[in-house]
C-alpha positions in Angstrom: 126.2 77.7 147.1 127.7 80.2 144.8 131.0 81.9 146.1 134.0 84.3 144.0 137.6 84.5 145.7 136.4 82.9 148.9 140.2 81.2 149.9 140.2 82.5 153.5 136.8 81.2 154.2 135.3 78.0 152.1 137.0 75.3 153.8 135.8 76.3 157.2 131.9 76.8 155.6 132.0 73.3 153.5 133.6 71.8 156.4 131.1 73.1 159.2 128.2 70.8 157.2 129.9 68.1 155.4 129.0 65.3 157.5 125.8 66.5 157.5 124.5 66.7 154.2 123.9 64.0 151.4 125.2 66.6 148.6 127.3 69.9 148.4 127.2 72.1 145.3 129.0 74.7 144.7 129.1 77.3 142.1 132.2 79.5 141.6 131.4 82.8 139.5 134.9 83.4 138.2 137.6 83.4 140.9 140.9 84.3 140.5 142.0 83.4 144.1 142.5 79.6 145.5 138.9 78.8 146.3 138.5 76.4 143.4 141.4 74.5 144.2 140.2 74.8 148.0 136.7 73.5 147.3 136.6 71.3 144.6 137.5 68.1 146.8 134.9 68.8 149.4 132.5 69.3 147.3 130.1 66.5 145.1 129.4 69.0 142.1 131.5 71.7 141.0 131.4 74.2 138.6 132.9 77.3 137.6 130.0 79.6 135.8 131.0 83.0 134.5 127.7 83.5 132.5 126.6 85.9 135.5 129.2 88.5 135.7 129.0 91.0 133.3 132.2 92.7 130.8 134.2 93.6 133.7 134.2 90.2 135.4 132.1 91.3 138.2 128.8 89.3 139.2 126.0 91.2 137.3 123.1 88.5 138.0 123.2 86.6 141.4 119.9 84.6 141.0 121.2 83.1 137.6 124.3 81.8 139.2 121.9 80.6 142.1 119.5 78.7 139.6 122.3 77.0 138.2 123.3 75.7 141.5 119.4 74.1 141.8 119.9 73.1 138.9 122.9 70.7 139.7 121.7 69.8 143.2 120.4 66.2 143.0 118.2 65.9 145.8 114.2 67.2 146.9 115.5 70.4 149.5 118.1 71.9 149.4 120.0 74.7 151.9 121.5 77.6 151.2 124.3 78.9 153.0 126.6 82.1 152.1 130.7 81.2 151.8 131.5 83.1 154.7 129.2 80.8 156.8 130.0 78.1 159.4 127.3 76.9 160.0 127.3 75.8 164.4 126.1 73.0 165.9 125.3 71.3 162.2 125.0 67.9 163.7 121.1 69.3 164.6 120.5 69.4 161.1 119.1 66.0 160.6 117.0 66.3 163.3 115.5 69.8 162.5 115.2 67.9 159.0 113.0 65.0 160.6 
């Protein structure tokens, strides 16, 4: 996942699929909120990554912060999910996995 000044949401995304995944990475592109503070103990890998965003701080390049989160994750497949996500009914996720 990549996310930027996510407080009011990332707990309630990470925490909708915790228990249901071997491995959460997470990505932040600059923020200047909470979210690092927020997500960094629910998640295995995390990084802060600013190489993106372009002079003004803004994200310029969203599929090179992407890359870099596949390129931490540790594991054959991986899913993506957005930081304003909660993801229902996760405990299916094995199963649709199987």
């Amino acid at each position: 996942m990549i996310c930027k000044n996510e407080e009011g949401n990332i707990e309630n995304c990470l925490k909708s699929v915790r228990e249901f995944v071997d491995e959460i990475v997470l990505v932040d592109t600059g923020s200047t909120d909470k979210t690092p503070e927020l997500a960094r103990p629910l998640c295995d890998k995390f990084e802060i990554y600013t190489e993106c965003n372009g002079p003004d701080g803004k994200i310029q390049d969203f599929s090179a912060a992407r890359n870099r989160s596949f390129s931490l994750a540790s594991h054959d497949w991986v899913m993506w999910i957005d930081a304003d996500d909660v993801v229902r009914n996760s405990h299916y996720l094995p199963e649709i996995l199987e």
